[in-house]
N, C-alpha and C positions, 0 to 999 in steps of 0.2 A: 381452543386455540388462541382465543383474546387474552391479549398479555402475555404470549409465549417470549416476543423481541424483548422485551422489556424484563421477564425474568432471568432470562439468559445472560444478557447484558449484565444484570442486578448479579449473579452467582459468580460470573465470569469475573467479574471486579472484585465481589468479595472474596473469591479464592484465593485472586492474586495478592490480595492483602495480607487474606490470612497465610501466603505459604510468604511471604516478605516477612510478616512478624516472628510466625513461629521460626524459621530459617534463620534470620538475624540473631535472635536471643539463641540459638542454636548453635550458630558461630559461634559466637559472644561465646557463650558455656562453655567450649571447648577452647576456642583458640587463646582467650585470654589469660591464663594460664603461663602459657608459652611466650605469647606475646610481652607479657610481666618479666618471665624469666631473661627473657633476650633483651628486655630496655635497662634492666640492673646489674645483668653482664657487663652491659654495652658503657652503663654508666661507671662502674666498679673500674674495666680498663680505660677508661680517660681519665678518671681520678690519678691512678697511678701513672702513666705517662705526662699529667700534668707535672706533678709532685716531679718527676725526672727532669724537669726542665727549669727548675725551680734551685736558686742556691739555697740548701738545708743548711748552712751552716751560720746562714745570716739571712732568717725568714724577715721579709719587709709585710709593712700591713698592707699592702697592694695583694703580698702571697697571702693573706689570713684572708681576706675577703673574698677571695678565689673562693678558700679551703670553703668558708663556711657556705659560699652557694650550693657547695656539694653537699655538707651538713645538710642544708635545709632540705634536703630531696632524700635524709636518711640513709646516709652515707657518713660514718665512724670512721679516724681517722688516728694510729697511734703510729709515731717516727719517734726513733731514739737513738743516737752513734754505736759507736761499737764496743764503747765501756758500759752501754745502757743506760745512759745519761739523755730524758726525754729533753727530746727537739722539739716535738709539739705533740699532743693530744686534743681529742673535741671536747673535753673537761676539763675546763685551766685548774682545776681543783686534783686533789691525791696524782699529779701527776706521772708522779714514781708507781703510785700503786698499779696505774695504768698501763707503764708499760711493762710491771711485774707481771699483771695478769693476761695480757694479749702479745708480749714480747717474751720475755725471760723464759714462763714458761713451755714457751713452743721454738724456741730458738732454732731445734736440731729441723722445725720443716720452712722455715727462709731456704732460699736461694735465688741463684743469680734468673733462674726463669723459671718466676714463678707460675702458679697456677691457679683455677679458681678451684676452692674447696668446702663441699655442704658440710655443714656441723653444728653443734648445737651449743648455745650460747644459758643456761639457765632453764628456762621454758619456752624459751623461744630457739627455735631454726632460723640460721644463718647461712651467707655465700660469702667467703673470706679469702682475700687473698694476701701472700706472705712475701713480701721480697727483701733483695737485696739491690743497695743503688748505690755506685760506687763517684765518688765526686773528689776531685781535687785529692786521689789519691787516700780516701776516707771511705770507709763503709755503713752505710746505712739501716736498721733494719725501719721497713714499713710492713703497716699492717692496717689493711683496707678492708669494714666491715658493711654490710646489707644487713636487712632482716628482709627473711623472702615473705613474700605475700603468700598470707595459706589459702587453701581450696576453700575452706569455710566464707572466707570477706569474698573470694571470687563469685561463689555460687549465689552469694546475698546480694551481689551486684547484678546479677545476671536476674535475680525475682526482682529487683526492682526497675529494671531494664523492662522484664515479661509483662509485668504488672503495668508497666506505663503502658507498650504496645495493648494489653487486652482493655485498657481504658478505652486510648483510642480506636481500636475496633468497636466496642459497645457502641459508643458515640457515634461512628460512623454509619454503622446498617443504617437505621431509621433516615440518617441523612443522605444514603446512596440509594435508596428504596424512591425515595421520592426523585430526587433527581433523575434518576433514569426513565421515572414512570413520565417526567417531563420530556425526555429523550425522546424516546422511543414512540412516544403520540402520532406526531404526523407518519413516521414511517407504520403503524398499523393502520392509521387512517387514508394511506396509499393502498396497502394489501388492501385492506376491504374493499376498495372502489375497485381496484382493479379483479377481485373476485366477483363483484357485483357486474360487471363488462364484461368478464367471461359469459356469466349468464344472461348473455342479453337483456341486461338491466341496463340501459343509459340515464338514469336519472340520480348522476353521482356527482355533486358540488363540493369541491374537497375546498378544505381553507387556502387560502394565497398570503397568509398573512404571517407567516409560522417564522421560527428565530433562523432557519435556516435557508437562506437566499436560494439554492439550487434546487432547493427541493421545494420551494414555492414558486419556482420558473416548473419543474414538474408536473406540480397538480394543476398551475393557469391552462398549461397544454393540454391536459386530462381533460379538464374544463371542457377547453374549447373542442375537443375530436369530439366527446360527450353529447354536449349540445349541440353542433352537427350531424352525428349522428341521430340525434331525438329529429332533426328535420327533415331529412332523407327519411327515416321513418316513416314518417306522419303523411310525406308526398305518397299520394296512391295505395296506402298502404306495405311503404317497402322502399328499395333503391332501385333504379330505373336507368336500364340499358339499353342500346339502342339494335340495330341489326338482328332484331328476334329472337331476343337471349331469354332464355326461360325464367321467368322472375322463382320460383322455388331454385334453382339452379344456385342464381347469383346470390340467396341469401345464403342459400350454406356458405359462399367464396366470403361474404360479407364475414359471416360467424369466426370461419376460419382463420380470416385473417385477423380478428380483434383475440381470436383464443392463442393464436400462434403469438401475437407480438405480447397479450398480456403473461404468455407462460415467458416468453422470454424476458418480460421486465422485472421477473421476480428476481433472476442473476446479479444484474447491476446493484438490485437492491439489496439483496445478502451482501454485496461485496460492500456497499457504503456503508451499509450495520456493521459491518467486521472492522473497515476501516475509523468510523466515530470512534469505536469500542478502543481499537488502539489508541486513538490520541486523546481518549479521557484517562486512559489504566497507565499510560507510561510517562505523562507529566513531559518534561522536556529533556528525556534523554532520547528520544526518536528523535527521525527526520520532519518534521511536521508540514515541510513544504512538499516532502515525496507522497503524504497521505493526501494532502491537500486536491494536489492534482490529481492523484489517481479517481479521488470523488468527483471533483470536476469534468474528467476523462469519462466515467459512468453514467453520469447526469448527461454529459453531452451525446453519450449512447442511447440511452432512452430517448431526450428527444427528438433523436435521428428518427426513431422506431415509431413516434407518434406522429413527426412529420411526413412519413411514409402516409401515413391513415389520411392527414390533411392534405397532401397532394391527391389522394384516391379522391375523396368528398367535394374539394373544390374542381378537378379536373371533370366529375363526372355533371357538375352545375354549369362550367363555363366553355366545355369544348364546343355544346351545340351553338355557342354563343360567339366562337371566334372567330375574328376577322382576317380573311384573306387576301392578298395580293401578290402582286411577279417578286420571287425570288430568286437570287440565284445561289443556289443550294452551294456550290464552291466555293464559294465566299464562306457559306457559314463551317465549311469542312475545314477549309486556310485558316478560321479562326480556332478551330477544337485543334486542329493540331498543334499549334504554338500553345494553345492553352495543356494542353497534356504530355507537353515532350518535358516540362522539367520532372515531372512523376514520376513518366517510363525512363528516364536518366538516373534519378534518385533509384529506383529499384531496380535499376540492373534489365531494365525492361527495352526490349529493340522493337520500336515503332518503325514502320513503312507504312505511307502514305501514297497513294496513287491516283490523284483524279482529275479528272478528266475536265478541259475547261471551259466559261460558260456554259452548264448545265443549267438552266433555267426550269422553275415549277410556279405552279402557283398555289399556294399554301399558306398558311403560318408561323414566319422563322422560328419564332416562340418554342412552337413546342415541336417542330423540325429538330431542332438544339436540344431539346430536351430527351426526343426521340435518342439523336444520336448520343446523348452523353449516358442514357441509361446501356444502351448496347454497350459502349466503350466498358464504363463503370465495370458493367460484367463482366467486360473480357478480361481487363486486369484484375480482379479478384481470382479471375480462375487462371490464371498467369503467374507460373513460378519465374521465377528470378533466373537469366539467362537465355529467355524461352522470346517468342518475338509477337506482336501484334500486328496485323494488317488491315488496313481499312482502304477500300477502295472504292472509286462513282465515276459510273460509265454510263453511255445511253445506249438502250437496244431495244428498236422494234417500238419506236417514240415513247416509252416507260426511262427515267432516270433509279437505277441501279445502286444502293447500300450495301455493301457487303464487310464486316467486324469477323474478321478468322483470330483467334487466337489458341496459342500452342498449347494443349492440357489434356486432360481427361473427356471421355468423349460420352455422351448423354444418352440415356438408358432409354431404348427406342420406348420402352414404356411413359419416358417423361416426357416425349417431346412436347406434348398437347396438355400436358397439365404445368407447367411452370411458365403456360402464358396466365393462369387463372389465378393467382392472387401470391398471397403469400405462400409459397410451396418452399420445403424443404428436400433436396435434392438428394441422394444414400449414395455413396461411392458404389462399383460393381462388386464390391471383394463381401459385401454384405450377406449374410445367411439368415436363416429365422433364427440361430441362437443369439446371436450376439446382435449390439448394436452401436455400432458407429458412429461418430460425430459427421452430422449432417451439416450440408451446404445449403444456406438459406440463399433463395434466390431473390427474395424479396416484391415489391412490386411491382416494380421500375420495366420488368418484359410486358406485363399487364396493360401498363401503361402505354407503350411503344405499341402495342397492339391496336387500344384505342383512337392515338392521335393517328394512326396510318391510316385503319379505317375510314375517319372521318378526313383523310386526305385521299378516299376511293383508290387506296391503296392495297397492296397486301404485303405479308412477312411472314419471315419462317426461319428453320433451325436447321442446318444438315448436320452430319460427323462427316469430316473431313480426315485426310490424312493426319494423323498426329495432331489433329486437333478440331474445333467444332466453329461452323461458322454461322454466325446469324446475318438475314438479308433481311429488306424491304425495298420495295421500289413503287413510284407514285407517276404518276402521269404529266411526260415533258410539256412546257408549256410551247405548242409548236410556233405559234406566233414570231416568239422571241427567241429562236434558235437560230445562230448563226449558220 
């Protein structure tokens, strides 16, 4: 598998080369021909409509200099009146013979609309046209010659057309062989790390130093989940939960969650390899700022997926550690909903807000906030466009009340209990054993909200609701401070 990106890349550019070269000299082969024919056409009628615009009967050297630009492009030129008294030819020399031989004896095919006609001049093929130009009462014959280009000079143009292209190709393998092995480096030196994390290897130091800015913000964050993980590790032998979580338990959730985000970091990274590959193979006739972004847009994907891992690792070192005091939870609800009404406006999304006021707790606004914005977060992910969210906080039976309803698909009583434990992936119901469906990542964020309530001697949960699924928590009012 080492060196797979890197050959791929390597073939994929050399194809496009080779079907550029062979293709071009392919046209070339064929079309020039035609293209010859139609520029000597093209040139043969403005010769003659120049000539028509011209007094024949008193050529000025302004008209010869004309004539002879056409001359120079191999264009033959014989005019004589209508006793056959030459007017001009392109050999100031035998001029009579001139027009004896390209007048005189073809007299009977002039006319007033002429035509272009092949025929053969000696050993050479010609394109010849005959007219008649009638001036001040006077009749003219002209007689306007080509020598057609043969297939022979065509097809020697076109070998040495091939011949440059197969230089350049020689030239180039050796030099796109190395380059791309330069490419494609750090992106295997990511797969490998990241296949090494799958297997519960955390002892993977990727470089930070690489030509490519995003992708060495990538592997610093690799870095850093890496070696926090190695310390979680090493504490107790393993990560360490609180409320009498089964430590074999939480490492599978552990495992799960680094195989789930690293199967999923492999996507991002095909699409950045596909996208590099575009803007080295098409030079600047692409969009270079559309590819631009869309790697930035990837990169910024991935390290969502790792700062997921880094919220788990620091949250699970500092919640035993947070500090508590009186808040009043409304305040922090007035503040998420102003922060979240331009989103649900932008998507078409109908927020209702309902809560209830001074609701006082004593807790941690911190991750109170963070509680509520992972619920939210989920609601609008499972929230189509048109459909409504509700969030509402009430006190009952001195517990202060969270309740996140939003309008969608309603969760498979099998999941209720497993998409609080790490990274789960959710199966729509329409699901069978043959087929398989693009799954709903739930992420960690419900895991999370599980946690910070807990340690706010709280509890949460999931119901299905009418036409749609609601998540609650509720934590104990601070009675003190209740009006």
């Amino acid at each position: 598998m080492k060196g797979k990106v890197r050959r791929k890349l390597m073939w994929m550019q050399l194809s496009i080369l080779i079907a550029v070269t062979g293709g071009g000299a392919l046209i070339y082969y064929l079309a020039a021909p035609f293209y010859h024919s139609f520029q000597r056409n093209q040139l043969i009628w403005e010769a003659y409509h120049t000539l028509g615009d011209m007094d024949l009967n008193m050529l000025e050297y302004s008209d010869e200099s004309t004539l002879w630009q056409y001359e120079e492009q191999n264009v033959r030129i014989t005019i004589s009146n209508e006793e056959f008294y030459p007017v001009y030819t392109t050999w100031a020399e035998n001029m009579e013979h001139q027009v004896y031989r390209h007048i005189v004896r073809n007299k009977e095919e002039f006319s007033k609309t002429p035509q272009l006609i092949s025929g053969e001049s000696g050993q050479f093929s010609v394109v010849k046209l005959m007219g008649l130009l009638e001036q001040d009462g006077e009749t003219f014959y002209v007689s306007i010659r080509v020598k057609k280009v043969s297939g022979e000079l065509v097809f020697r143009n076109t070998e040495l057309v091939l011949a440059v292209f197969l230089l350049a190709l020689v030239i180039s393998v050796p030099i796109l062989y190395i380059y791309f092995k330069h490419v494609a480096q750090p992106f295997e030196e990511i797969l490998d790390g990241t296949n090494r994390i799958v297997q519960s290897d955390f002892h993977v130091n990727l470089s930070e130093d690489g030509v490519y800015r995003e992708l060495n913000c990538l592997a610093r964050n690799i870095n850093w989940m890496t070696s926090h993980l190695q310390k979680m590790e090493n504490q107790d032998g393993g990560l360490q939960v609180d409320l009498g979580r089964d430590k074999e338990m939480l490492e599978n959730i552990r495992k799960d969650v680094v195989a789930d985000i690293s199967h999923e970091l492999k996507t991002p990274l095909a699409i950045i390899s596909s996208q590099v590959e575009m803007l080295q193979c098409m030079d600047d006739r692409i969009d270079r700022s559309y590819y631009y972004s869309s790697i930035v847009e990837e990169v910024s994907r991935m390290s969502d997926m790792v700062g997921e891992l880094m919220d788990l690792s620091l949250l699970e070192q500092n919640l035993q550690k947070m500090e508590k005091c009186e808040i009043n939870l409304t305040d922090i609800m007035e503040y998420i909903r102003l922060k979240y009404q331009a989103l649900f406006g932008q998507n078409h999304i109908k927020g209702e807000f309902s809560l209830e006021p001074e609701c006082c707790v004593w807790g941690n606004a911190h991750y109170l906030e963070q509680a509520l914005d992972n619920y939210i977060m989920n609601a609008f992910s499972h929230t189509a466009q048109g459909n409504c969210i509700r969030v509402c906080l009430y006190r009952k039976n001195g517990w202060a009340h969270v309740t996140v309803y939003n309008q969608g698909e309603h969760i498979e009583p099998s999941d209720m209990e497993r998409i609080w434990q790490g990274y789960v992936m959710q199966r729509p119901k329409q699901e069978t054993a043959q087929d398989r469906p693009e799954q709903r990542h739930m992420g960690i964020g419900l895991y999370l909200v599980r946690r910070i309530i807990r340690l706010h001697q709280g509890e949460c949960g999931v119901e299905n609701k009418d036409k749609g699924v609601e998540f609650w928590f509720k934590v104990p009012c601070n009675h003190e401070k209740q009006g």
